[in-house]
C-alpha positions in Angstrom: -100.5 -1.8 -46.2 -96.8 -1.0 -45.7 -95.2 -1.1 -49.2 -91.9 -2.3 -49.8 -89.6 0.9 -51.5 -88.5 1.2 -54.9 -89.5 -1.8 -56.2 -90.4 -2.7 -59.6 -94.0 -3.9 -60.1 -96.1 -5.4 -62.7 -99.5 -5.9 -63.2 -101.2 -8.1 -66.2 -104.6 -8.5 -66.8 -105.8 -11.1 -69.2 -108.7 -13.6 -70.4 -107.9 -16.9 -69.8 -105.6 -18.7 -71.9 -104.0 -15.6 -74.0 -100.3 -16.4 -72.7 -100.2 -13.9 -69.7 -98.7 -16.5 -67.2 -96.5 -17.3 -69.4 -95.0 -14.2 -70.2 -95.5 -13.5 -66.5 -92.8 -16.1 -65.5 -90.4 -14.6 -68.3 -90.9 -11.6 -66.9 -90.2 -13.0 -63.1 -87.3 -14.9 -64.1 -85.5 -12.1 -66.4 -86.3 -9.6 -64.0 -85.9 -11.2 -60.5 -89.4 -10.7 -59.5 -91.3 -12.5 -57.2 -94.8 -14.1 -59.4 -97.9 -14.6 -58.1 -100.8 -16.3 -60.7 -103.8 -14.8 -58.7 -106.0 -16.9 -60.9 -104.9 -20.2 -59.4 -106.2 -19.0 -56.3 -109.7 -18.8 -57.0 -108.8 -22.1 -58.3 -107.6 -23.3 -55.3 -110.5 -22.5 -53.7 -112.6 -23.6 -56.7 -111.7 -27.0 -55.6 -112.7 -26.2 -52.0 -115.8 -25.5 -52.7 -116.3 -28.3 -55.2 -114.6 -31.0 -52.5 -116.3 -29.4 -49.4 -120.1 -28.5 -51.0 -122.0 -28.1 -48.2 -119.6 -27.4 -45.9 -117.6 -25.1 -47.6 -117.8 -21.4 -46.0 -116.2 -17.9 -45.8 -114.2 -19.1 -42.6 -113.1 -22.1 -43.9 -111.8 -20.2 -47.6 -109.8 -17.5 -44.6 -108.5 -20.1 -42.6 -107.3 -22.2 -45.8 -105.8 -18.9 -47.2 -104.2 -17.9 -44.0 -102.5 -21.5 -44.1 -101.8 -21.6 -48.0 -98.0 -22.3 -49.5 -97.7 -21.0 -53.0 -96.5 -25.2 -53.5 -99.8 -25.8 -53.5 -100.5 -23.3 -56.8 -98.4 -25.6 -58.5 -101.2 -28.6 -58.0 -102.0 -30.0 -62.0 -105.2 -30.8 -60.8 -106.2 -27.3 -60.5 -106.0 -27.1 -64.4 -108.9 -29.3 -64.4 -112.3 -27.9 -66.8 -114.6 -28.5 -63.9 -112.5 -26.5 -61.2 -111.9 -23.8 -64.0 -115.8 -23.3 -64.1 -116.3 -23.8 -60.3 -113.0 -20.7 -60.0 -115.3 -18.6 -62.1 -118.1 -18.8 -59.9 -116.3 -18.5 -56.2 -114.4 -15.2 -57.8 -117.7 -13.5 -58.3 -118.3 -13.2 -54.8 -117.4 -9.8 -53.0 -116.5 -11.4 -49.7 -114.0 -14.3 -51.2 -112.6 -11.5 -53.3 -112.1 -9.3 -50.5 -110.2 -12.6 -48.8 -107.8 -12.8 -51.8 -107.2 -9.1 -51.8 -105.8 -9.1 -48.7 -103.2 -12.1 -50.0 -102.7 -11.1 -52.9 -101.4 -7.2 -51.9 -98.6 -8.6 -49.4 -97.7 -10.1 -52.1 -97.3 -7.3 -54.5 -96.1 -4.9 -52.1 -94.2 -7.2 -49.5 -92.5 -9.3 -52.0 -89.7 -11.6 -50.0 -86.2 -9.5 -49.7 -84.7 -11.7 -52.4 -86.8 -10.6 -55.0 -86.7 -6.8 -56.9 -90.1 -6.4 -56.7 -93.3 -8.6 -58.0 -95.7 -9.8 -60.9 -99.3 -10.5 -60.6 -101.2 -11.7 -63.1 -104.9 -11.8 -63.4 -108.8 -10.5 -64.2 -108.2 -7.7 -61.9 -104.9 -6.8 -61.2 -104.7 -3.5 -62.8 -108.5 -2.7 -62.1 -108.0 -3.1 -58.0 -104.9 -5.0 -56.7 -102.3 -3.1 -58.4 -103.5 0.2 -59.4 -100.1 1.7 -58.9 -98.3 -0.6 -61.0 -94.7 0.9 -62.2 -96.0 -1.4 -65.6 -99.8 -2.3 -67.1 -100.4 -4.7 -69.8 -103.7 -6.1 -71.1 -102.7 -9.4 -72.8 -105.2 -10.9 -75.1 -105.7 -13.5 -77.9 -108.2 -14.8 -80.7 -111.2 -16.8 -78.7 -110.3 -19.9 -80.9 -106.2 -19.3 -80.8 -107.1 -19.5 -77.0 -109.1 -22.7 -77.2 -106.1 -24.3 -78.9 -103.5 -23.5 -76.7 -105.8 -24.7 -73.6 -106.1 -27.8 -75.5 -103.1 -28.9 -76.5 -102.3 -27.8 -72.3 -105.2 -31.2 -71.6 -103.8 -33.2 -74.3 -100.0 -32.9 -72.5 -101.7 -33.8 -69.5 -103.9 -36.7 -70.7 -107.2 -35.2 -70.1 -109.9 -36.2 -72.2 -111.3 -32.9 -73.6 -112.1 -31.6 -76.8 -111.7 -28.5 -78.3 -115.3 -27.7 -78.9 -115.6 -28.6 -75.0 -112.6 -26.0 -74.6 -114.0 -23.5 -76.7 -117.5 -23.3 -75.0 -115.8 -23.3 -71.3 -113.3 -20.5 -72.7 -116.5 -18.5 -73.8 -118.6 -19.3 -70.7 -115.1 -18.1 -68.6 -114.9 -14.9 -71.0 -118.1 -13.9 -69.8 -118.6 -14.7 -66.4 -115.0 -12.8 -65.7 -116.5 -9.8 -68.1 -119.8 -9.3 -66.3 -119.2 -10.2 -62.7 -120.2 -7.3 -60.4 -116.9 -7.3 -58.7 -113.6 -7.2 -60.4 -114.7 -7.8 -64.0 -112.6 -8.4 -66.8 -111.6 -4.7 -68.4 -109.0 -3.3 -70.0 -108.2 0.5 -68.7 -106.3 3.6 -70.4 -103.2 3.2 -68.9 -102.5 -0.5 -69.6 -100.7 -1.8 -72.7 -102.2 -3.9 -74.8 -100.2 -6.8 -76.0 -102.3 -9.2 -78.6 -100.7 -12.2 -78.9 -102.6 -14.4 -81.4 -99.3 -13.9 -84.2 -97.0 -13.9 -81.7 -94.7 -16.4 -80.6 -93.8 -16.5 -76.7 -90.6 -15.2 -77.5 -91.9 -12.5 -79.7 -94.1 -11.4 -76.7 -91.5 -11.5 -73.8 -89.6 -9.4 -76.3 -91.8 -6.8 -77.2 -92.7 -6.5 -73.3 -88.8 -6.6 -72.1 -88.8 -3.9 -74.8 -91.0 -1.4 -72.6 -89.9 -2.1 -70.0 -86.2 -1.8 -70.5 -86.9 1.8 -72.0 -88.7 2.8 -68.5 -86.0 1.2 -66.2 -82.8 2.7 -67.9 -83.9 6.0 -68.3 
C-alpha cells in the first residue's frame, strides 16, 4: 500500500450508537478530511446477503465492492434493525473482512488530493486498518443512553421499533462485535477514550478538537 505523505489521520473505534460517526463528520468537516463509516459497509453488504440469500457469495461481495460509490453509504435503508443484525454476522467472517480491508486502506492512506488526510470510523479501525493512526480514540456510551439515541434515529425515520427492541439488538451487536474471532471490538493503550454518555455533541467535538489541536500546532 503506497501511502499518501504527511497526512493527518484518524482512527475511532466505537460500539454502535455511542456518537462516533457523529463526531467523525465534525472532525472531517473542521479538519478537511476525507470520512469513511466502515460500518456501513458491512451494512451494505448486510443487505446483500439478506436480498441475495442463496446466491450471495465471496465473488459477488468483491465484485459489488470493486463497483461501490460511497453515494450508496448514504442509503436510509441501511439503518434498518434487520440489516444491522445481518452487518453483524457478514463482519465476522475472515474472508469478507479481508475484502473490506483492502477498501477500506485506500481509503485511509490514498484519500482524494482534495482532502488533508482521512477518518475512519469503526469496530476495528485502530485494532488493524489504521494502526499507525497520527490520532486514536475509543468512543463509548451507557448501553441504555445508546439505546435512546438509536431510537429516537427510528422514530425520525418512521420505523416502528421500540426501545426494548433497540436495547436487546444494541446488546446482541455489543457482543457479537466483542467476541468475533476477527476484528473484535477492543479498546487498546494507545487510544483515547472519550465517554460520551454526559456529553453533548458539541462537548465531544470539543474536547477531541482539543487534542488534536495541541498535537497539530506543536
Amino acid at each position: 500500500m503506497i501511502k499518501r505523505r504527511n497526512i493527518i489521520t484518524v482512527a475511532i473505534d466505537s460500539p454502535a450508537a455511542a456518537g462516533a460517526g457523529t463526531q467523525a463528520k465534525l472532525i472531517s468537516e473542521h479538519y478537511k478530511l476525507f470520512y469513511l463509516d466502515t460500518g456501513k459497509i458491512y451494512r451494505y453488504i448486510g443487505k446483500l446477503k439478506l436480498i441475495n440469500n442463496k446466491n450471495f457469495s465471496y465473488n459477488l461481495v468483491r465484485k459489488k465492492i470493486s463497483k461501490m460509490k460511497l453515494s450508496y453509504l448514504n442509503d436510509k435503508k441501511l439503518l434498518s434493525n434487520e440489516i444491522a443484525l445481518s452487518a453483524s454476522k457478514v463482519a465476522r467472517d475472515k474472508k469478507i473482512r479481508n475484502i473490506v480491508h483492502k477498501f477500506q486502506q485506500k481509503c485511509a492512506y490514498q484519500p482524494p488530493k482534495k482532502y488533508k488526510g482521512s477518518v475512519l470510523d469503526g469496530r476495528d479501525i485502530i485494532t488493524i486498518q489504521v494502526k499507525d493512526a497520527m490520532f486514536k480514540f475509543y468512543i463509548t456510551a451507557n448501553v441504555k443512553i445508546r439505546a435512546k439515541r438509536r431510537f429516537e434515529e427510528y422514530k425520525n425515520l418512521n420505523k416502528k421499533i421500540t426501545y426494548d427492541e433497540v436495547l436487546k439488538s444494541l446488546k446482541l451487536r455489543d457482543k457479537s462485535d466483542k467476541e468475533r474471532k476477527y476484528g473484535p471490538l477492543k479498546k487498546t493503550k494507545d487510544s483515547i477514550l472519550i465517554n460520551t454518555t454526559k456529553l453533548s455533541k458539541k462537548a465531544c467535538f470539543k474536547k477531541i478538537k482539543a487534542i488534536m489541536d495541541k498535537k497539530l500546532n506543536n
